[in-house]
C-alpha positions as CSV (number, residue, x, y, z in Angstrom):
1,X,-51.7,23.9,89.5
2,X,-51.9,26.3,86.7
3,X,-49.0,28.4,87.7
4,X,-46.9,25.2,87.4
5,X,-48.3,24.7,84.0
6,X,-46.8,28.4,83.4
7,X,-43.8,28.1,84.3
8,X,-43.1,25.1,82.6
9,X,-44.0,26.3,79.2
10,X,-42.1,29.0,79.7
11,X,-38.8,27.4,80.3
12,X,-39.5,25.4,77.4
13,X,-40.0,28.3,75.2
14,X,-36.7,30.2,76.5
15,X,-34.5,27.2,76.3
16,X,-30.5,27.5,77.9
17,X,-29.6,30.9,77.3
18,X,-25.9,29.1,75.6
19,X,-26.1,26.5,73.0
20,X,-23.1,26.7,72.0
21,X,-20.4,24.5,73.7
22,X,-16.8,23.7,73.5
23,X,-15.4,20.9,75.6
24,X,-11.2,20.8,77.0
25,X,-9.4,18.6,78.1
26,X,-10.0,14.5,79.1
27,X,-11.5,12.9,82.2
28,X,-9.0,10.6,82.1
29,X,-6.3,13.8,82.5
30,X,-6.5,16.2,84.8
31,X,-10.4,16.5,83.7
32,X,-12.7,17.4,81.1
33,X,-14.7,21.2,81.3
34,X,-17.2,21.7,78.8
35,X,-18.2,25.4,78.6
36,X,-20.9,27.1,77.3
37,X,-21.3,30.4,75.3
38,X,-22.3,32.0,72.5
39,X,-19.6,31.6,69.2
40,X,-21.4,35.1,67.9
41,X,-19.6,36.9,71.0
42,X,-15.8,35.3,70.6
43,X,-14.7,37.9,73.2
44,X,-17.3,36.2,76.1
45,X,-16.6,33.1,75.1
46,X,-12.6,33.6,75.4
47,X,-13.1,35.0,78.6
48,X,-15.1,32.2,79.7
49,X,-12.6,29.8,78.3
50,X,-9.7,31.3,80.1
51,X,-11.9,31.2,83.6
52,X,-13.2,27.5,83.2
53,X,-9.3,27.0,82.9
54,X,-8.0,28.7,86.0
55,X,-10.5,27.0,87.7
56,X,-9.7,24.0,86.2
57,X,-6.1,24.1,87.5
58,X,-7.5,25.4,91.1
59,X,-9.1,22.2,91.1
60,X,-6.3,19.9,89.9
61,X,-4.0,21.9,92.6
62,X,-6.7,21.2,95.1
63,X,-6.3,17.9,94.6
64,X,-2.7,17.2,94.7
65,X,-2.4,19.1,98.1
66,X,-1.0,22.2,96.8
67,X,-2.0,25.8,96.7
């Protein structure tokens, strides 16, 4: 029982290791992908932008029957 209590602190001490967030696109269109990141490391956060978007468009193609 105490190593629960542990762990549970903990997590709430750490928090999400991103806070920052930045959301593309509509549901309502293709989709909406919100991604998360850190705006202190633009370079990251461009490279995760431009990956939540090929995957975004994998999906979509996925979806329509093409490849």
């Amino acid at each position: 029982m105490a190593e629960n209590q542990v762990i549970t602190v903990r997590k709430i001490l750490e928090g999400p290791a991103f806070q920052d967030s930045i959301e593309i696109g509509t549901p309502g269109k293709g989709g909406a992908v919100k991604i998360y990141g850190d705006f202190g490391d633009p370079a990251e956060f461009v490279a995760r932008i431009q990956e939540a978007v090929r995957l975004r468009k994998m999906a979509g193609d996925l979806l329509e029957g093409s490849s």
